[in-house]
N, C-alpha and C positions, 0 to 999 in steps of 0.2 A: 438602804437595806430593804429586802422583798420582803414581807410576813406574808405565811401560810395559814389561811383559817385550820380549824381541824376537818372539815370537808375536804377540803380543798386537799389534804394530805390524804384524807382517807383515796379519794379519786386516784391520786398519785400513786398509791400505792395498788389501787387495784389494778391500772394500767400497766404499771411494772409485771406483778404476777400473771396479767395476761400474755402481755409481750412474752414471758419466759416459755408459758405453756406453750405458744404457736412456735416458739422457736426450738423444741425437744419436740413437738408431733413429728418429723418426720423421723426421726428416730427411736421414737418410739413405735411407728409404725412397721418398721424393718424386725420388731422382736412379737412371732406370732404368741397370739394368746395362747392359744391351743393347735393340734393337728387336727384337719377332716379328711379323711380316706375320700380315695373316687369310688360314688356309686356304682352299682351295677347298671343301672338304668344311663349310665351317661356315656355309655359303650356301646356301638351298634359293630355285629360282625357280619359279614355276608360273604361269610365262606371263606374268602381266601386272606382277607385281612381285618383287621378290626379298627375301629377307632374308637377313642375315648376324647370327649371333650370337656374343658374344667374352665369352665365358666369365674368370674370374679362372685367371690363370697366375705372379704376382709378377713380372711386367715391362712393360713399355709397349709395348702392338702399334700397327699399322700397319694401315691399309684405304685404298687407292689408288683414286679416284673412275672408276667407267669413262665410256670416251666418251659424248659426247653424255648425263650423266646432269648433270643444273644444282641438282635439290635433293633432299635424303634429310630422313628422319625418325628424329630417334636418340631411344629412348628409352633414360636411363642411371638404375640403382640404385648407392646406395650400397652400401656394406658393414656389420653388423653389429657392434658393440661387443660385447667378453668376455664372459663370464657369470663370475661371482664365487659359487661353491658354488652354490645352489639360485636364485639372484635372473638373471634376465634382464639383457644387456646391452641397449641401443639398436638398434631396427629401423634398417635405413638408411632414406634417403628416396628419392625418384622424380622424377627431372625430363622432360620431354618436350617435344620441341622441333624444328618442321622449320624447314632452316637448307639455304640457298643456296650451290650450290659450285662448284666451277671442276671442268670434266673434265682428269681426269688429273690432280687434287692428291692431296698427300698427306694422309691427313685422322690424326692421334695418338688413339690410344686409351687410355685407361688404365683400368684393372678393379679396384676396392678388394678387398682383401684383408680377412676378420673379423678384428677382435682377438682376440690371445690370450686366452683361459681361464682361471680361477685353478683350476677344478674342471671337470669335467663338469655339464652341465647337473640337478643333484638330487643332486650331490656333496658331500660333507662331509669333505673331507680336502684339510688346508693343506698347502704343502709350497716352492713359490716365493716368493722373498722379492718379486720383480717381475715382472708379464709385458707383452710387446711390444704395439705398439698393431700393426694394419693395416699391409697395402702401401698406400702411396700419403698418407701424413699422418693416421694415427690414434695419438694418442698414449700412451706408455706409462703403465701407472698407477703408483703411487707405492711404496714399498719399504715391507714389513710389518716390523716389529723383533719381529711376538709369535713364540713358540713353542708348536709350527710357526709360521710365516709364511705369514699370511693374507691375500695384497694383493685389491684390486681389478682389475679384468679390462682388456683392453687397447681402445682404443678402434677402433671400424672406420672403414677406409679409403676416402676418398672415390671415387666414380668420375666421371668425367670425357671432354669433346672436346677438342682442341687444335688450330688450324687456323691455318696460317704458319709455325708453331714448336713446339719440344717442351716450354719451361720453363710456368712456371707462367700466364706474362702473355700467352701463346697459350687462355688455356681460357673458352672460348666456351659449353658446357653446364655443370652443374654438379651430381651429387645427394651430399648430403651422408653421409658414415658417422653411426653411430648409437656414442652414448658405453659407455663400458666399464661393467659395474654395481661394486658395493661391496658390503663389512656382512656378507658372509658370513652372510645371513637371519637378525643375530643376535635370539631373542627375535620372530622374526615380523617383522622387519620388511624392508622391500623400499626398499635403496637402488638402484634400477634406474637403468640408462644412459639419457640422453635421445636422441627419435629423432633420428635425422638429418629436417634440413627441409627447407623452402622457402625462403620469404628470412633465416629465422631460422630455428636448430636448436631443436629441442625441449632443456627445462633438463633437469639430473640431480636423482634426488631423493636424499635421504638420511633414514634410519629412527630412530626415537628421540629424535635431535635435528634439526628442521626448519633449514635454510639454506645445506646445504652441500653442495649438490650443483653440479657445474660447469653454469654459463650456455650456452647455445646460440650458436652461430656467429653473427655478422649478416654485414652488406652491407661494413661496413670496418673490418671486426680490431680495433673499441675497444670501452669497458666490460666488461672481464672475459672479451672472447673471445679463441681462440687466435690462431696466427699466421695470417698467408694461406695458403691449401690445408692447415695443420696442424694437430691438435689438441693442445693442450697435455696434458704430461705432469697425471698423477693428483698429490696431495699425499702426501709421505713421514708415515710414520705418528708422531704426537706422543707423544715419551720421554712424557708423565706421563699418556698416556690408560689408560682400563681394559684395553681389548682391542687398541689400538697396530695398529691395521687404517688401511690405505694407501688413498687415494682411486681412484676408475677415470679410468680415461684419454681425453681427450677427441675427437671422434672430425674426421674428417676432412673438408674442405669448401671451399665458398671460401673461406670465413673456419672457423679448424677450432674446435670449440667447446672449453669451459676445463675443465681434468681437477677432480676429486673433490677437495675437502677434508674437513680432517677436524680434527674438535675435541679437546678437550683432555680428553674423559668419554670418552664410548664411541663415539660416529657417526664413519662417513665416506660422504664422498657420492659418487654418481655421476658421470662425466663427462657434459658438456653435447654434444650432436649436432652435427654440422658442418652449417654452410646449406647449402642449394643457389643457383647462377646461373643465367641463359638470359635468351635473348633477348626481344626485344619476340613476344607469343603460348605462350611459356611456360606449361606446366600443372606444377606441384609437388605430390606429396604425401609425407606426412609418416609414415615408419616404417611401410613397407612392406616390405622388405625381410629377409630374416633370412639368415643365415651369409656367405657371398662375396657380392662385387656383381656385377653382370652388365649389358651393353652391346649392345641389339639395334639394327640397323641395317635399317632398309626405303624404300626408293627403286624407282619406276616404270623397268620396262622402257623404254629409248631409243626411241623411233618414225622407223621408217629405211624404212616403207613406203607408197606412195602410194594414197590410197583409189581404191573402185572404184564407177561411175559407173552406171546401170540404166534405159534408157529401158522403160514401159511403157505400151500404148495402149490406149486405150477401144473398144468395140464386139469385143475380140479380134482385132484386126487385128496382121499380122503385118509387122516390114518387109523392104520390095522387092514386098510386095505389090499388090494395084489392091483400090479399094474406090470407093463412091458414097458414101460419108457422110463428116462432118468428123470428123477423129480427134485425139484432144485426147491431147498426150504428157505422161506424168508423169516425172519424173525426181527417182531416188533413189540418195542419195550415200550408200556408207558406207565407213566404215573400218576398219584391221583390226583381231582382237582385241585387246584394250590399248593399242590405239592411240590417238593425242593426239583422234582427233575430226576431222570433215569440218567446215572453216571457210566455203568457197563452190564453188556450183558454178555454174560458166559453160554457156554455148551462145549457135549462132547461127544463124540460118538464112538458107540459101541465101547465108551470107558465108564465103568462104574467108580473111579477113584473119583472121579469130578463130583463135587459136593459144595454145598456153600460155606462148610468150615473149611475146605481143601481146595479154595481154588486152583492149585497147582495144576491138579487135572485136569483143568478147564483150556479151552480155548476164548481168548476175546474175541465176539462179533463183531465184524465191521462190515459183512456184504453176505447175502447169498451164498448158501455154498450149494451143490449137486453130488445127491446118493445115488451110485448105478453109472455113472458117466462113462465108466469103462466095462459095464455090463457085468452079467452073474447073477445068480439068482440069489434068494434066502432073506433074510430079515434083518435090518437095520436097529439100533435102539440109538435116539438121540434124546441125551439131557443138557437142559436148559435151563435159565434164569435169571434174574436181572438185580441190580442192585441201584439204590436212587445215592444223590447228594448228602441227605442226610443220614444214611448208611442204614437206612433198612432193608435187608434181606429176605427177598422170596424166594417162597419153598421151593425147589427143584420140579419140574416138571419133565413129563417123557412122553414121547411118541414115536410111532413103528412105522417104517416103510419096506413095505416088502413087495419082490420083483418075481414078474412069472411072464411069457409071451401064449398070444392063442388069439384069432379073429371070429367071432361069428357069422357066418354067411346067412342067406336069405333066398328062399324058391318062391320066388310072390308069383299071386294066382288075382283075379279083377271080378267084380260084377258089379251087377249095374242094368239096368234098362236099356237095350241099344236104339237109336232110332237107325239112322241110314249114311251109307258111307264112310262108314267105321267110328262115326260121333255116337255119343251115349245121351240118352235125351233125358236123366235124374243123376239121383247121385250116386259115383262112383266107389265100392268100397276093395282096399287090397289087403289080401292078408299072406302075411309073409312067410311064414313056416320058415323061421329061424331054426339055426341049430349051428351047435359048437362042440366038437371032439374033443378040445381040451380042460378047461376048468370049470364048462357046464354056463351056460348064460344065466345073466343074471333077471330074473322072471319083472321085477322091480323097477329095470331102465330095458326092459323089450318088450316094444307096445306089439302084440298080435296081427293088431291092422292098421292102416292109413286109410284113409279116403280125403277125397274132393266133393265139392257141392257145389262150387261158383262155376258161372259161364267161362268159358275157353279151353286153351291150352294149358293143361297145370303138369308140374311136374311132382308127385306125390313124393317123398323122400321118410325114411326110415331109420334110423339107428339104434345098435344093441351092444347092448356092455355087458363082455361076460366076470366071472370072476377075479379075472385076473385085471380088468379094468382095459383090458381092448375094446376099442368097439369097431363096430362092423356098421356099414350102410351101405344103403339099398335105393334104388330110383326107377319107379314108373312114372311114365306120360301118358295121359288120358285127355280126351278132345268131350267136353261137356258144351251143349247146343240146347237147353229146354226153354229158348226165348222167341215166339214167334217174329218174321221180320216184319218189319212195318213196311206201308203203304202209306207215304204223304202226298198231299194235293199241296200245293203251292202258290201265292201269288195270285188268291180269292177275295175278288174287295167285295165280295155279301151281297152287291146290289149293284147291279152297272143300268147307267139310263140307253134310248133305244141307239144314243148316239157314240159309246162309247166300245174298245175294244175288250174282249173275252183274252186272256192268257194264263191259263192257268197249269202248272207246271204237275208232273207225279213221278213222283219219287217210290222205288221199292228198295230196301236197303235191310241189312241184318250185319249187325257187327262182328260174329264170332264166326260161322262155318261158310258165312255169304248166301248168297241170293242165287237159288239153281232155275225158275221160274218167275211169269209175273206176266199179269195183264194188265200189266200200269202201262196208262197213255197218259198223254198231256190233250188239256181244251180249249183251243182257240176260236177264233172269229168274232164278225160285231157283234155287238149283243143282240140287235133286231133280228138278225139272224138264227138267233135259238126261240123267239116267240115271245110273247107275256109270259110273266109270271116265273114260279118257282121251278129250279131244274137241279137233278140229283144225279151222282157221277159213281160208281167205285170201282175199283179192282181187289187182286188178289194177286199175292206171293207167296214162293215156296222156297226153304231155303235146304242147305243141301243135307240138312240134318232130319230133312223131314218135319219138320216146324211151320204152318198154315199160317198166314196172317190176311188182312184187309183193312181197307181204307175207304171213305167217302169223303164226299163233298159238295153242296149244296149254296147255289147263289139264284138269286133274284134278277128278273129284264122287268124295268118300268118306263112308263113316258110321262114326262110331266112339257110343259110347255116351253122351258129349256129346250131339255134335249131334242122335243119335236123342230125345234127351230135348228138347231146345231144339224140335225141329221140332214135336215132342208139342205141345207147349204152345201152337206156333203153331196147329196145328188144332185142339185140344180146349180152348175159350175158357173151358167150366164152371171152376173152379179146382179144384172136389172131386175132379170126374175125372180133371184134369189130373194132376191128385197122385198118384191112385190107380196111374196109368199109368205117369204115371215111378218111382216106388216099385220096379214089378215092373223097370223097366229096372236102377235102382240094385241091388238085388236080385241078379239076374243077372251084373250088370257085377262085386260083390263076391260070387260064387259062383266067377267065373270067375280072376280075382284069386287064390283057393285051391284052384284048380284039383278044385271039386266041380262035376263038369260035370254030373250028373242035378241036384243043385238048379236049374244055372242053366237047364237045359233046361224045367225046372218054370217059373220065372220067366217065363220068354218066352214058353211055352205059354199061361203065365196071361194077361200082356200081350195077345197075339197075339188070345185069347180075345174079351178085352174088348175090345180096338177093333174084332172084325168083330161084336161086339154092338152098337156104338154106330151102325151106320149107319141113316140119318136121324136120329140123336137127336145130332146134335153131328158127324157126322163123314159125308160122302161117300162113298158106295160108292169113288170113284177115291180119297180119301184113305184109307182104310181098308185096302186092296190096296197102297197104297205103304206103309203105315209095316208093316205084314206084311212085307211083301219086303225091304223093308229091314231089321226084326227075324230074318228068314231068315238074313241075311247075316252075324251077328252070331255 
């Protein structure tokens, strides 16, 4: 027979009491202490919708539907299952759901809380014989008996809607928490928590030994899942296992998924994920979530403003105006920003019964219609107005089209500075002397004058609109010419040496009335041929507007001992002599280069020599005197 010190009984008894408390937390977690309303501040609107976001706080809020608001869009996460030393607990899941509501209910929120922790996440140090599942039905996992005490992690707390009531059988959304993990990674392995889901939670796994990880939540709390909205506790750790490790906790849901067990070797498993619920349209997924759950709320701005109505006419006609032609009215309804939408828009013409309490009288808009298409004169009255989606009614509005015929005509008169040939050499001005017999022109749209200022052919044009919205135009041509033509020289390289050819091109040219005159030549020949030095050229043009213009152009003839050789060669065809000739130049040119100026004066004498020996035998008296003159210069 055992005997129990009284220690020993005391322990025993404390161990019990704790066991019982960890095993009532998640149900007691499902009954809020108290309500917290949603702040104002946890709402952002920008205009056309609003969102409200309701963070985890461990108790059940409130959100009060505002007026005129009929359906929101609640997207809810679960909450996160423990982590157990380095292995991950269960993502929550994700439900989304928009859902039809009364203004001015009360709508219950509930925000899962994460399971307890056995460790930090990459933690290695036991110390808890149990830890708490979630707020809101995440269950606790199971009591370690090793030393230390290594349990599994607490399962995460469902988050949820509630609409009519606070309890459980008010909840209308659903995303399930994600299961508590296990295993303390013993040896590598990963008894992780399963996620929270969709109609069914994700299972738990378990490392080493396959099967014992807790099942996933379903649709009605049977085959191994937990309670409704709770997950079941983890399994307590078995006296004869190796390592006496507690299962995770199962996490929280419509149905909560089944906490970890754990075998009689070394495994324990994961808690299974709580499912998620919703309505008919429902989107679920699956373990998305990590640490708290979170509840966003978005619902369309109330539409409390009546759209606005926009007659506009063809031809630019104005109303209250006169006109001679059919004017076809278009009519464009819109509504305000964010607003529900323009449903119809009414009008009537020439019927006062049409009113927005009577639309009997009305006509529905669907296209354009045309007042006057079969002519007549007199005044039109059309009423108008539009109505939106959410059935706000604007005020009737009215506008007149009234029909008369009558052209303005026009006597233009011109001046202007003339030059010649019937071109104007400034600028042109016309004035029209308007006038209309019947409704009187309108002083406002009939300008007096036109004129031209730019070079050419213009043709000046007029229009006048009298009162009855005819208009009348009018067209002169006028030839403007105040640009003298130019005179270009062409094809001037600046500087030609004695041996090189002169071509230089002149151009006399005027864009607008043309060129009636011009002492434009062109300047060829070789360069020796026009002398040393600088030489200046120009002419002058007349065009037929009477308009003067001129041109120059200015180039340079030099010899340097190049060219003087180059030109040699052109007159002295022998090549022997050619040779001989340029020799005494290169000669000279490297005498001067080292600055021995008696050799290079030798050189050129000798040069100089020989070509007035060569004339008649190769060379011209006139060439012979220039390549001298030129070797002078040298």
């Amino acid at each position: 027979m055992k005997h129990h010190t009284a220690v020993g009984r005391r322990v025993w008894q404390i161990e019990v009491l704790v066991g019982l408390l960890l095993a009532l937390a998640p149900m007691l977690s499902m009954v809020p202490a108290g309500v917290a309303r949603a702040a104002i501040d946890n709402c952002i609107d920008n205009g056309t919708t609003v969102t409200c976001t309701f963070d985890y706080t461990g108790d059940t809020q409130t959100w009060d539907v505002p007026a005129e608001v009929t359906q929101a869009t609640f997207d809810v996460y679960g909450a996160s299952g423990g982590v157990a030393g380095a292995v991950s607990g269960g993502s929550g899941g994700r439900a989304t759901a928009t859902i039809t509501l009364s203004p001015g209910a009360e709508i219950t929120i509930v925000v899962g809380g994460e399971g307890e922790s056995a460790a930090n996440p990459g933690g290695d140090v036991c110390g808890k014989a149990s830890t708490a599942g979630g707020f809101s039905g995440g269950g606790n996992s199971g009591i370690s008996t090793s030393t230390p005490p290594c349990p599994g992690g607490g399962g995460g707390g469902a988050s949820d809607i509630r609409i009519g009531g606070t309890d459980l059988a008010h909840r209308v959304l659903v995303a399930g928490g994600g299961g508590g993990a296990a295993n303390w990674n013993v040896y590598g392995g990963q008894s992780t928590g399963g996620a929270g889901g969709g109609l069914i939670g994700g299972p738990g796994l378990s490392a080493l030994e396959s099967g014992f990880g807790g099942q996933g939540g379903n649709q009605d709390c049977s085959a191994g899942s937990g309670q409704a909205g709770v997950g079941s506790a983890g399994a307590d750790a078995n006296a004869n296992s190796f390592y006496k490790l507690s299962g995770g906790g199962g996490g929280g849901g419509w149905c909560g998924g089944q906490g970890g067990r754990v075998s009689s070797y070394k495994s324990a498993g994961g808690g299974g994920g709580g499912s998620g619920y919703g309505p008919a349209g429902v989107v679920f997924e699956t373990g998305v979530q990590t640490g708290d759950g979170q509840v966003i709320v978005t619902y369309t701005t109330p539409d409390t403003t009546p759209p606005t109505t926009t007659a506009t006419f063809s031809n630019g006609y104005v109303s209250g105006a006169w006109t001679n032609q059919p004017v076809t009215v278009t009519l464009s309804g819109v509504d305000n920003t964010g607003g529900s939408g323009v449903a119809k828009t009414y009008y009537a013409i020439n019927n006062p019964a049409c009113d927005k309490t009577h639309v009997a009288g009305c006509t529905i808009y669907s296209a354009p219609f045309t007042v006057g298409a079969s002519g007549g004169d007199g005044t039109t009255t059309i009423i108008f107005f539009s109505v939106d989606v959410a059935g706000n009614v604007e005020t009737p509005q009215t506008t007149v089209v009234s029909l008369d015929f009558t052209a303005p005509v026009a006597n233009p008169t011109t001046s202007g500075p003339l030059g010649q040939n019937g071109w104007h050499i400034g600028d042109v001005t016309v004035t029209w002397h308007w006038s209309d017999e019947s409704s009187g022109i309108d002083a406002t749209q009939c300008p007096a004058t036109g004129g031209a200022s730019q070079d050419g052919a213009t043709t000046i044009t007029g229009s006048c609109h009298d009162k009855a919205g005819n208009v009348g135009s009018a067209s002169v041509t006028v030839g403007i010419d105040r640009t003298p033509p130019t005179v270009t020289y062409g094809g001037n390289a600046g500087v030609y040496g004695v041996d090189q050819q002169v071509t230089i091109t002149c151009l006399a040219a005027d864009a607008t009335s043309g060129v009636a005159t011009t002492t434009c030549q062109g300047i060829s020949g070789p360069a020796w041929s026009f002398g040393l030095g600088s030489h200046s050229y120009s002419a002058t043009a007349t065009d037929k507007a009477g308009n003067v213009g001129s041109g120059s152009t200015t180039f340079t003839v030099g010899v340097t001992y190049d060219s003087l050789r180059a030109l040699t060669r052109q007159f002295v065809t022998n090549p022997w002599m050619s040779s001989m000739l340029t020799y005494q130049l290169s000669g000279a040119e490297w005498a001067e280069q080292r600055h021995v100026t008696r050799l290079q004066s030798q050189y050129l004498d000798i040069y100089k020599t020989m070509v007035w020996s060569m004339r008649g035998h190769g060379l011209t008296t006139q060439q012979a005197q220039l390549l001298i003159a030129l070797a002078n210069t040298l």
